[in-house]
Backbone as CSV, one residue per row, in Angstrom:
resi,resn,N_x,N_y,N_z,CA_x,CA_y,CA_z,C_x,C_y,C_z
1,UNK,-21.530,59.697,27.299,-22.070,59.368,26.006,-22.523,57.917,26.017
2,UNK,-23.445,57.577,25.717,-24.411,56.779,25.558,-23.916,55.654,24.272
3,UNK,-23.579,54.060,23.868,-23.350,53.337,22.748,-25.078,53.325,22.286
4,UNK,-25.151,53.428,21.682,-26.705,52.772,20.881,-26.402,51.197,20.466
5,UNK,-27.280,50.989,21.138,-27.168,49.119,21.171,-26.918,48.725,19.182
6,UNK,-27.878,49.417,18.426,-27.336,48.470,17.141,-25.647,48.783,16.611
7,UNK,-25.391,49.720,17.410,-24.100,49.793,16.930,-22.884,49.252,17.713
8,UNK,-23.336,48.782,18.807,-22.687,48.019,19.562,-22.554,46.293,18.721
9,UNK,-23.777,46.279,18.395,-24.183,44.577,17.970,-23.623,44.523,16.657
10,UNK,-23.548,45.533,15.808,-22.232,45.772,14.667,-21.092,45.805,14.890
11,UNK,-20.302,46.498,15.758,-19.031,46.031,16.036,-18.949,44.373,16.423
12,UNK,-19.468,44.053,17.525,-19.130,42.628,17.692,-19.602,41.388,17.092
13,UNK,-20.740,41.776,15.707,-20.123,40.902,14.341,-19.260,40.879,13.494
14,UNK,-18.964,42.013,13.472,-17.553,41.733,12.690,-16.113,41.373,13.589
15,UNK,-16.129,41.530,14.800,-15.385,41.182,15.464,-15.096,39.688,15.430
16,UNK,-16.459,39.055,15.797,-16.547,37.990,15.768,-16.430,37.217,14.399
17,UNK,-16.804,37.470,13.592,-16.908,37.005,12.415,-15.808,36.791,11.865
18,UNK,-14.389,37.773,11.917,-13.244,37.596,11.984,-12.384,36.526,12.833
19,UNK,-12.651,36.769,13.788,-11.868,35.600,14.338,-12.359,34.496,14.003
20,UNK,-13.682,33.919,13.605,-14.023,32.762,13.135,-12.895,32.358,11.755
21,UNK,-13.360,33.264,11.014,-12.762,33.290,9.596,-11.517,32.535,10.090
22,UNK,-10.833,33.299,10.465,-9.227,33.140,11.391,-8.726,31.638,11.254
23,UNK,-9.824,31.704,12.563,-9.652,29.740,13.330,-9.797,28.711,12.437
24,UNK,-10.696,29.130,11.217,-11.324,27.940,10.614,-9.746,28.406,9.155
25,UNK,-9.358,29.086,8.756,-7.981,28.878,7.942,-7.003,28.223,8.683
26,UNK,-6.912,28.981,9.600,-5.222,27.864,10.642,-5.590,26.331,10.550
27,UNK,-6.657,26.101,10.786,-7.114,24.150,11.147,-7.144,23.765,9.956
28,UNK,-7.839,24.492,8.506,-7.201,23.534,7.521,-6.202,23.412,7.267
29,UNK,-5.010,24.340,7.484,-3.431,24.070,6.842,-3.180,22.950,7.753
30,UNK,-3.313,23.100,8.620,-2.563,22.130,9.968,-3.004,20.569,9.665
31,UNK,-4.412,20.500,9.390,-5.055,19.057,9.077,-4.664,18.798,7.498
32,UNK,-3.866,19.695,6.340,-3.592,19.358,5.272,-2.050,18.715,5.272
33,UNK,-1.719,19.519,6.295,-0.031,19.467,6.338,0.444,17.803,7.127
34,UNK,-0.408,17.550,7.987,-0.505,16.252,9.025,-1.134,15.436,8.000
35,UNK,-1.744,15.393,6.967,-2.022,13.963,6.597,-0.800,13.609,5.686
36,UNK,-0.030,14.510,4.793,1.653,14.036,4.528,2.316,13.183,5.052
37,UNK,2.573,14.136,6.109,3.676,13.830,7.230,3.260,12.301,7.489
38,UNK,1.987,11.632,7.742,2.041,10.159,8.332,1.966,9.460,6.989
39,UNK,2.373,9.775,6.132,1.875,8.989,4.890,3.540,8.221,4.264
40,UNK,3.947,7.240,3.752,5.091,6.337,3.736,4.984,5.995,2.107
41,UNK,5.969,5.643,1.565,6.118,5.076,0.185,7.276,3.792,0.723
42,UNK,7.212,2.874,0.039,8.118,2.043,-0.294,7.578,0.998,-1.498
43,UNK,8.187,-0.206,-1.955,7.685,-1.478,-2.643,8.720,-2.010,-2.842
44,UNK,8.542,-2.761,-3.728,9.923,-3.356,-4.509,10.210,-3.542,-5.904
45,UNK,11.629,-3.831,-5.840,11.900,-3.646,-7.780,12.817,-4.907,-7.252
46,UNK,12.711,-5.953,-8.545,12.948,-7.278,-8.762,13.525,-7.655,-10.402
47,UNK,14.976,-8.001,-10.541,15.179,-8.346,-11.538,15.868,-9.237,-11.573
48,UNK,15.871,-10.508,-12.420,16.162,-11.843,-12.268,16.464,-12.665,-14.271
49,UNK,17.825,-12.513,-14.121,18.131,-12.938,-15.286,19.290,-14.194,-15.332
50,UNK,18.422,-15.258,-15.981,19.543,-16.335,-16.377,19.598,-17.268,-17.347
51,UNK,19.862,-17.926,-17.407,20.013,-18.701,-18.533,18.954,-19.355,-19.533
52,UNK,18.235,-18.657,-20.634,16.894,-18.649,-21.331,15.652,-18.160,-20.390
53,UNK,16.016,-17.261,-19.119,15.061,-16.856,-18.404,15.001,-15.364,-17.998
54,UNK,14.117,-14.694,-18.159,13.904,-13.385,-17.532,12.586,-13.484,-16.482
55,UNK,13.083,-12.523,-15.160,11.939,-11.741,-14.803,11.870,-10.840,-14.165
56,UNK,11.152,-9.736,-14.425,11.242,-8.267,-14.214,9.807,-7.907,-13.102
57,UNK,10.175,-7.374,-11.978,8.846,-7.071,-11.402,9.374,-5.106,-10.596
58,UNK,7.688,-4.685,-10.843,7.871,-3.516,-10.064,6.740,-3.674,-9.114
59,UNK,6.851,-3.124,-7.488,6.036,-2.750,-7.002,5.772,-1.730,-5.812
60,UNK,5.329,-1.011,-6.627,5.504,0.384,-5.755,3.860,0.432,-4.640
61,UNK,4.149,1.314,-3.396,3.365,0.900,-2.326,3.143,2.316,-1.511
62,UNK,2.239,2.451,-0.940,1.860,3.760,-0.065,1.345,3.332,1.540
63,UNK,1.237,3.751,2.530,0.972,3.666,4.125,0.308,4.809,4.388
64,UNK,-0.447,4.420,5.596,-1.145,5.817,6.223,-0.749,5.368,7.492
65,UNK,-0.107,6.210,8.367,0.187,5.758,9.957,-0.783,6.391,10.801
66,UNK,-1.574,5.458,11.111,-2.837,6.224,12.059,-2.691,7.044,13.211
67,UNK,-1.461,5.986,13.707,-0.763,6.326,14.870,0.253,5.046,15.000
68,UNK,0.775,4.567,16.377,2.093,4.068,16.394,1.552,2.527,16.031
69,UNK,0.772,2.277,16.186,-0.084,1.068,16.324,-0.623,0.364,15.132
70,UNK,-0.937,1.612,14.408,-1.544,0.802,13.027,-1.735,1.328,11.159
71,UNK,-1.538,1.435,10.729,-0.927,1.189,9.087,-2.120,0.763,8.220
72,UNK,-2.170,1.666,7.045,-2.908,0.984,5.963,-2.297,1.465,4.836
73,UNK,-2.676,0.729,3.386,-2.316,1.187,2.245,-2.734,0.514,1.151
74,UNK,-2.290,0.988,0.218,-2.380,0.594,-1.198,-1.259,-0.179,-1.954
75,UNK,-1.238,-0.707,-2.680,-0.329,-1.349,-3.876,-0.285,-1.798,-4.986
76,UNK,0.551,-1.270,-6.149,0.451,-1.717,-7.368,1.763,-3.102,-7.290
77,UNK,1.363,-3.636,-8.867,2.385,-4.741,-8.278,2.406,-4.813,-10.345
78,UNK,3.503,-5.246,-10.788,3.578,-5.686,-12.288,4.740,-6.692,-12.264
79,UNK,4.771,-7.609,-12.809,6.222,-8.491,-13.292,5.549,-8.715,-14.784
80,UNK,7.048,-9.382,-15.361,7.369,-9.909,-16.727,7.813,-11.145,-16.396
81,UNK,7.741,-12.459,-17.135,8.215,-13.496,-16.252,8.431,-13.943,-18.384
82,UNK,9.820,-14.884,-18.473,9.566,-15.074,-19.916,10.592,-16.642,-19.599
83,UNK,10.350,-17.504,-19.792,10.973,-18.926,-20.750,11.238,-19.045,-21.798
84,UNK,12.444,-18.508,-22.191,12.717,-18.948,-24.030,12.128,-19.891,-24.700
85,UNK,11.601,-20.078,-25.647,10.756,-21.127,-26.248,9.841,-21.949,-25.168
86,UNK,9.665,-21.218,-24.564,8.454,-21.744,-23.426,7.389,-21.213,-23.259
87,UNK,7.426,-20.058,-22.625,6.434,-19.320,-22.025,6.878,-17.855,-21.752
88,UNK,5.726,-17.210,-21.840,6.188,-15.498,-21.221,5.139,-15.383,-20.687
89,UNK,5.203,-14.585,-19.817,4.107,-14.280,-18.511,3.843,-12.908,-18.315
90,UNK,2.635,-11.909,-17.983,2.119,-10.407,-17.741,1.560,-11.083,-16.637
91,UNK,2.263,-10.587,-15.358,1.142,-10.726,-13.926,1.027,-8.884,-13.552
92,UNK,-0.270,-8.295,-13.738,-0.505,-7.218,-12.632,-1.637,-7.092,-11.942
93,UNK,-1.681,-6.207,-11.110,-2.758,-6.023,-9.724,-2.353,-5.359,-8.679
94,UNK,-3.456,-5.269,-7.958,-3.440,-4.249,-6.821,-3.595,-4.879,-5.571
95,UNK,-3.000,-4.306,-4.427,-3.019,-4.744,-3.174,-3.744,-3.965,-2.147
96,UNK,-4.657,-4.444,-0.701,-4.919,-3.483,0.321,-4.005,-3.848,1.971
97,UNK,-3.068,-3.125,2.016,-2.499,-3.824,3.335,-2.808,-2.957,4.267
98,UNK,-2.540,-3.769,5.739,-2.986,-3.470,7.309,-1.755,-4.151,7.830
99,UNK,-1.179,-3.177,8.970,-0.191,-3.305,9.440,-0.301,-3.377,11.028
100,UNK,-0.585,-4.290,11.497,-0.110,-3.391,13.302,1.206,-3.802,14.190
101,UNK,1.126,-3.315,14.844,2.399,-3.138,15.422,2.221,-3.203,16.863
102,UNK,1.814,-4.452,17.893,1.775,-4.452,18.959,2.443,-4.109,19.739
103,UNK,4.115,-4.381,19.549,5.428,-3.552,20.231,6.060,-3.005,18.950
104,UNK,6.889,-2.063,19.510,7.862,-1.593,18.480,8.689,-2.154,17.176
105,UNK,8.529,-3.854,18.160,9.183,-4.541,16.950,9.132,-5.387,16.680
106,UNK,7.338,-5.884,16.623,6.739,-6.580,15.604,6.073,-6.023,15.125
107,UNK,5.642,-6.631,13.533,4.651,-5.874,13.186,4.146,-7.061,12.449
108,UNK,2.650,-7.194,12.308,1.684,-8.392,11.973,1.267,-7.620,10.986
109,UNK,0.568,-8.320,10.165,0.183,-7.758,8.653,-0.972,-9.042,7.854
110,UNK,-1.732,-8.301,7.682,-2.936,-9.151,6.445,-3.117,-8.210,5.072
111,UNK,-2.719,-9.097,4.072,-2.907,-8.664,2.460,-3.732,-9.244,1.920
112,UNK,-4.648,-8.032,1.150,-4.889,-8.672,0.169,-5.035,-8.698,-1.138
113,UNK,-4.484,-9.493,-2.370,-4.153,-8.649,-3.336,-4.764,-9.549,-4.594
114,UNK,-4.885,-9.213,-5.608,-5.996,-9.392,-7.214,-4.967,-9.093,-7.894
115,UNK,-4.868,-10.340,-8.460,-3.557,-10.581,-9.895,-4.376,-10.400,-11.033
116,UNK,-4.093,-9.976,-12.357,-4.441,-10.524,-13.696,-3.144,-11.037,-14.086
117,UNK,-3.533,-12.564,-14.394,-2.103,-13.402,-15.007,-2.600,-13.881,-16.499
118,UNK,-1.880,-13.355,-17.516,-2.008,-13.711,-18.751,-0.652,-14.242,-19.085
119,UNK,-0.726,-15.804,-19.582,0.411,-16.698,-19.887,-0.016,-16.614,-21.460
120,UNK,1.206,-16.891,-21.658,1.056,-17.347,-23.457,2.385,-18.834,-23.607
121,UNK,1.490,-19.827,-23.594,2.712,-20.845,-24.016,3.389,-20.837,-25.337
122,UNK,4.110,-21.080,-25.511,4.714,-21.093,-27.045,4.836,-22.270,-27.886
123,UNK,4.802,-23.078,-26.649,5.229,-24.492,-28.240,3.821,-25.186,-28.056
124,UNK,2.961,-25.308,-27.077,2.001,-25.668,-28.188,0.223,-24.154,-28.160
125,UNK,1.127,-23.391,-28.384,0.389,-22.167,-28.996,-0.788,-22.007,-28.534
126,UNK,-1.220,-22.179,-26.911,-2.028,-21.793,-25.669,-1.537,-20.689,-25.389
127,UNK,-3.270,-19.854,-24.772,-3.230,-18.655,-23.821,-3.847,-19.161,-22.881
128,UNK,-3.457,-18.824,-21.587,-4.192,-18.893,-20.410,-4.278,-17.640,-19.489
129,UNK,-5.321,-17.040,-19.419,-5.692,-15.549,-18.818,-6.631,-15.972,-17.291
130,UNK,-6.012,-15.340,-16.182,-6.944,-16.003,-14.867,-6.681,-14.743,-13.966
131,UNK,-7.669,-14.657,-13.219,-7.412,-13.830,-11.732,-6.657,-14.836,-10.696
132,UNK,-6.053,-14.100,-9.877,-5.591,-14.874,-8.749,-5.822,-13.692,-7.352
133,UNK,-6.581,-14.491,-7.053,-6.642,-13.736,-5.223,-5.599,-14.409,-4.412
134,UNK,-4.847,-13.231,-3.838,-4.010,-13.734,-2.181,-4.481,-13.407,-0.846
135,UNK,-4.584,-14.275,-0.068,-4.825,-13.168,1.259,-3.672,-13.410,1.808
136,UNK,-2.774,-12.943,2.252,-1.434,-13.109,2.690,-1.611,-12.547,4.631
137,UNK,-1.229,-13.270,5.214,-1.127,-13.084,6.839,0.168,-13.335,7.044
138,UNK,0.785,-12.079,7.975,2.390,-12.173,7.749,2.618,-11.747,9.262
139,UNK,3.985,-12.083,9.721,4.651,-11.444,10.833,5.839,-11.402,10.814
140,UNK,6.400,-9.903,11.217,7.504,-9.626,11.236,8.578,-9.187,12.170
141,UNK,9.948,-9.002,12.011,10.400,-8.462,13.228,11.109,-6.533,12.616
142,UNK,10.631,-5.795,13.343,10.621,-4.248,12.236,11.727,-3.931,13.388
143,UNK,12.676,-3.008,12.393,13.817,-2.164,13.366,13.504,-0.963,12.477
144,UNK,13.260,0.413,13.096,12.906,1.357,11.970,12.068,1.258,11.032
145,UNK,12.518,1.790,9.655,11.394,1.500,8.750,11.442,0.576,7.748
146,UNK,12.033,-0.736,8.303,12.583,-1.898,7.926,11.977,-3.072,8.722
147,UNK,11.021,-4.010,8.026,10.748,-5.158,8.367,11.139,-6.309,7.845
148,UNK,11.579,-7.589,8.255,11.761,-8.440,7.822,11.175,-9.918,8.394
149,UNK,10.273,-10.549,7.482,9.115,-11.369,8.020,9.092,-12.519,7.497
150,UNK,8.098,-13.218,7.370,7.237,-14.085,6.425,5.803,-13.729,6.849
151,UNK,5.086,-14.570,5.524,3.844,-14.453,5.378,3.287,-15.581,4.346
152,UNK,1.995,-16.126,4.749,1.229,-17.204,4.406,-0.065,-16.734,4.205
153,UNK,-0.108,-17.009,2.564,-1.468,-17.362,1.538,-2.360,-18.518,1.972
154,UNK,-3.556,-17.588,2.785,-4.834,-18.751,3.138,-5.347,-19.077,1.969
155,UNK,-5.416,-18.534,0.968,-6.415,-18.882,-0.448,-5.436,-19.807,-1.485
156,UNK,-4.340,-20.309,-1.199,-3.064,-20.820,-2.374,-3.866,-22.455,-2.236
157,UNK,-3.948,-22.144,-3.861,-4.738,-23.289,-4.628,-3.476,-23.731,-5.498
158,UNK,-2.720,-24.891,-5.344,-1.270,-25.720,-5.840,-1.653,-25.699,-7.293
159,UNK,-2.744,-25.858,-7.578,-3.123,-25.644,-8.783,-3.532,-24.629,-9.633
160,UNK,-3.915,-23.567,-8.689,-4.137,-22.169,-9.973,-3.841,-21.234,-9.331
161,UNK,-2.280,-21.108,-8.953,-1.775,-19.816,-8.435,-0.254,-19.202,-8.790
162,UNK,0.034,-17.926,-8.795,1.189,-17.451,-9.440,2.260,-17.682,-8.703
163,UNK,2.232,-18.205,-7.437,3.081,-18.162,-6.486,3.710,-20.039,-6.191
164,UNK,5.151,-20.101,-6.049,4.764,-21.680,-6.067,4.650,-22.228,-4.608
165,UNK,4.559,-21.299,-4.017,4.290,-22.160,-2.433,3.515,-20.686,-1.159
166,UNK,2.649,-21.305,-0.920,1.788,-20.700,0.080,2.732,-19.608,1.544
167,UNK,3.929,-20.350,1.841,4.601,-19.632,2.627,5.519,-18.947,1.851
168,UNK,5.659,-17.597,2.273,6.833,-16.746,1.677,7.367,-15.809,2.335
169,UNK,8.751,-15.623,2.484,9.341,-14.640,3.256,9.503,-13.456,2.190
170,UNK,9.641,-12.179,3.549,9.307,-10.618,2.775,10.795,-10.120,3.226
171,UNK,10.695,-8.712,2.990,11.181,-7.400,3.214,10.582,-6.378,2.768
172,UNK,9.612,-5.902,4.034,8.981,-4.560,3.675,10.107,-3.092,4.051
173,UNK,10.232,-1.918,3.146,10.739,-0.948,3.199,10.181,0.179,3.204
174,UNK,9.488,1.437,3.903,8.553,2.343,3.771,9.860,3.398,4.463
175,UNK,10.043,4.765,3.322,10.566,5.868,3.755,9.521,7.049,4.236
């Protein structure tokens, strides 16, 4: 018995056509499920109370691990900063960080992050509202998912910045 060619060329489109279908469902779960898995949360929470002084900061943070080598992310950042009969302070903004990691256990880092700082003095009844840019260049020594560093503001202007000194030591935490 003889196949007749168009019915041959019908079976092996749908043959084919199926297994395409197939291949191309398995690779999206797999490429949905893998961008999770390298993805990190950490930031920090900061509270500081004393005598006619408060200040309250949150800042929560995200990572993408490219691979072993290198890191990116996002960051929100908010504090409350208040002087009894002085001053109260709203600093928020967003951050973009880069992480690499030449050995296991350093890891070098450039930030950069956009404040809105709105002061309100109180006794003599001034507002002062300003952006503040950081670029922060940091190095650290990382054990796990624990770094502990410093890092230095190329842009820290002594005069119009939220921070009171250009060098500052960290502790980054990403679970």
């Amino acid at each position: 018995m003889k196949i007749k060619p168009i019915l041959l060329l019908t079976i092996l489109f749908f043959l084919l056509k199926n297994s395409v279908v197939f291949s191309q469902n398995d690779n999206s779960k797999s490429t949905q499920n893998n961008f999770w898995k390298d993805v990190q949360f950490g930031g920090g929470l900061g509270l500081s109370i004393g005598n006619n002084f408060t200040n309250i900061a949150v800042a929560p943070s995200a990572i993408y691990n490219f691979n072993q080598y290198f890191s990116a992310g996002l960051g929100l950042q908010y504090s409350y900063l208040k002087q009894k009969n002085f001053f109260d302070a709203h600093t928020y903004g967003a951050s973009i960080i880069g992480l690499v990691n030449p050995i296991e256990e350093v890891q070098l880092s450039a930030e950069l992050e956009q404040l809105r700082v709105n002061v309100n003095y109180k006794d003599i009844n001034l507002k002062d509202n300003f952006w503040n840019t950081g670029l922060f260049l940091g190095v650290g020594y990382r054990t796990n998912n624990v770094t502990i560093g410093a890092r230095y503001n190329v842009l820290f202007d002594k005069d119009r910045n939220v921070y009171g000194d250009a060098f500052m030591p960290f502790v980054r935490v990403y679970f």
